[in-house]
KEGU-111831 format. One record per residue (C-alpha): y, x, z; residue number from 1. Coordinates in nm, 4 decimals, padded with zeros to 6 digits. Layout:
PT    north     east       up   k
PT        Y        X        Z NUM
...
END
This chain:
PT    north     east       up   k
PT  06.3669  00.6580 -16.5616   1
PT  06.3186  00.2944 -16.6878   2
PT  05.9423  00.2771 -16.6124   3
PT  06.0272  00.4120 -16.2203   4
PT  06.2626  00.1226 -16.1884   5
PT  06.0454 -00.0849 -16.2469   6
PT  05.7600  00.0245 -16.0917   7
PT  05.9962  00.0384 -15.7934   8
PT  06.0582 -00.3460 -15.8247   9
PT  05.7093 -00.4935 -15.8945  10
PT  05.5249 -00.6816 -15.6686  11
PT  05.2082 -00.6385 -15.5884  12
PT  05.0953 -00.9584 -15.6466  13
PT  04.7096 -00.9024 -15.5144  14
PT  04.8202 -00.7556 -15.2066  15
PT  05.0597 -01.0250 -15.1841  16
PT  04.8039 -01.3040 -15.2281  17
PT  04.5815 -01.0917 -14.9408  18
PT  04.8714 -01.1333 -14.6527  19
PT  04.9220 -01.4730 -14.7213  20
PT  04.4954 -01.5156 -14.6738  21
PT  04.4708 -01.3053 -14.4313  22
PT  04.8115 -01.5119 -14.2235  23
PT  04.6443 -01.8334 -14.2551  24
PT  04.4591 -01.8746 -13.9414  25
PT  04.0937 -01.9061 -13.9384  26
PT  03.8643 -02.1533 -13.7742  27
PT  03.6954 -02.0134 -13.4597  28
PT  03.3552 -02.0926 -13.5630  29
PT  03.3134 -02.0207 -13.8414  30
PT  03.6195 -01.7659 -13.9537  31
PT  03.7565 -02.0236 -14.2372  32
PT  04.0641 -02.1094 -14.3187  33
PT  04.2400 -02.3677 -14.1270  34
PT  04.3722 -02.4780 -14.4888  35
PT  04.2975 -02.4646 -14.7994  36
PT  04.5550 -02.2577 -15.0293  37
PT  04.5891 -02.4162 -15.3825  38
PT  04.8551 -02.2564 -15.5743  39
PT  05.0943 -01.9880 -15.5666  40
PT  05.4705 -01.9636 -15.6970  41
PT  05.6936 -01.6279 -15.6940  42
PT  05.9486 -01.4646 -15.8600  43
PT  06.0576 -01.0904 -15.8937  44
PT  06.2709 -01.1660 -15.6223  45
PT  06.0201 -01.2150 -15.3382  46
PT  06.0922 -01.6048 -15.3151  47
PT  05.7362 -01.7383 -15.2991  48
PT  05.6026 -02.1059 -15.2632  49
PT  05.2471 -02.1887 -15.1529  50
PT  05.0587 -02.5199 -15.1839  51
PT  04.7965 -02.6101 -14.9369  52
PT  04.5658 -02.8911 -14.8443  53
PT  04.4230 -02.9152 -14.4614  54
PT  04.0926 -02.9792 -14.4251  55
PT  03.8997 -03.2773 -14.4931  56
PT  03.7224 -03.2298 -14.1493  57
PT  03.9888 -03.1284 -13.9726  58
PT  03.9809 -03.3160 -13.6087  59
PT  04.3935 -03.3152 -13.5989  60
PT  04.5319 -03.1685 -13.9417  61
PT  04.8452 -03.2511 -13.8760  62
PT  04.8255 -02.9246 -13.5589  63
PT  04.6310 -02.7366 -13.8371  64
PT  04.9926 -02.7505 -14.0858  65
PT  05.2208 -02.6801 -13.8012  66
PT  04.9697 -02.3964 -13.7029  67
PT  04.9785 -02.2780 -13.9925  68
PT  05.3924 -02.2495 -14.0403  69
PT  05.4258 -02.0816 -13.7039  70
PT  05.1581 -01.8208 -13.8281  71
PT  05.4002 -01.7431 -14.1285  72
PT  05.7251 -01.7849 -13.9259  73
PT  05.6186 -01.5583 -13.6456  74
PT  05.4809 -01.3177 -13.8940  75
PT  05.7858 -01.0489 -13.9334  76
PT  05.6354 -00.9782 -14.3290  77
PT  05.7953 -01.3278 -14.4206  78
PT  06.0923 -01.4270 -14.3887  79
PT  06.3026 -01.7881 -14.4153  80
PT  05.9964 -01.9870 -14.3939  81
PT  06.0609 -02.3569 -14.5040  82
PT  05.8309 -02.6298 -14.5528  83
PT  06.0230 -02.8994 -14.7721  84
PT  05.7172 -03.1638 -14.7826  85
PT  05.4287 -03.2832 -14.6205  86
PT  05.2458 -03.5791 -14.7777  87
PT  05.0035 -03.8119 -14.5951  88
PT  04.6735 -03.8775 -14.7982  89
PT  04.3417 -04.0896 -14.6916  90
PT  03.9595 -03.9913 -14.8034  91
PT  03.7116 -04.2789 -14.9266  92
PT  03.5896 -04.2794 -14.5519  93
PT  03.9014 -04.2559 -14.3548  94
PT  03.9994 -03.8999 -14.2657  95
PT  04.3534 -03.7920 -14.2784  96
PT  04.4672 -03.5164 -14.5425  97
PT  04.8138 -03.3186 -14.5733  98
PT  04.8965 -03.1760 -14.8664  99
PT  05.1983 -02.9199 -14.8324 100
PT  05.4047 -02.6765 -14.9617 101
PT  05.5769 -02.3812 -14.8100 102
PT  05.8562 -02.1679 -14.8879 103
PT  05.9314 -01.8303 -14.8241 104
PT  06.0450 -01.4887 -14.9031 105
PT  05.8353 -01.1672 -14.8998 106
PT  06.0683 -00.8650 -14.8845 107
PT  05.9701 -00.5519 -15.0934 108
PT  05.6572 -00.3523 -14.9201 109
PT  05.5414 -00.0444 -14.9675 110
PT  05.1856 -00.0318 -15.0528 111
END
């Protein structure tokens, strides 16, 4: 009974890692990602925090983050989306990069 419990409570953390991919919208051209995911927090609870960097040749990056939180908050898998920072960093030659992170929850799926 033990090991059906918890089967019944894992996360699948590779399917997991696949929606949030496969939310992030993709550049038109070429079908990449708008941003660049760096890191991934969770718990057994479904609370999960990404980190992300926008492009370095991103024409507007700041539209590219807020694209990218309305992709997760209008996506009905997550839920409470919450981005607590935004920081402001410049390249050698000038371009504008926003590092963020983004909270949310992931309910229990069946896969």
């Amino acid at each position: 009974i033990k090991e059906k419990n918890i089967e019944a409570t894992q996360l699948l953390w590779s399917k997991i890692i696949e929606k949030i991919e496969n939310t992030v919208p993709k550049l038109k051209d070429t079908n990449e990602s708008l941003v660049d995911l760096r890191s991934y927090n969770g718990s057994e609870e479904g609370k999960i925090a990404v980190s992300a960097l926008s492009r370095r040749d991103s024409a507007d990056p700041f539209q590219d983050v807020a694209l990218v939180i309305r992709a997760f908050a209008t996506d009905s898998t997550f839920k409470h989306v919450f981005v607590p920072s935004v920081t402001k960093s410049l390249t050698p030659d000038g371009s504008t990069v926003l590092s963020f992170s983004m909270n949310f929850e992931y309910p229990p799926q069946n896969f």
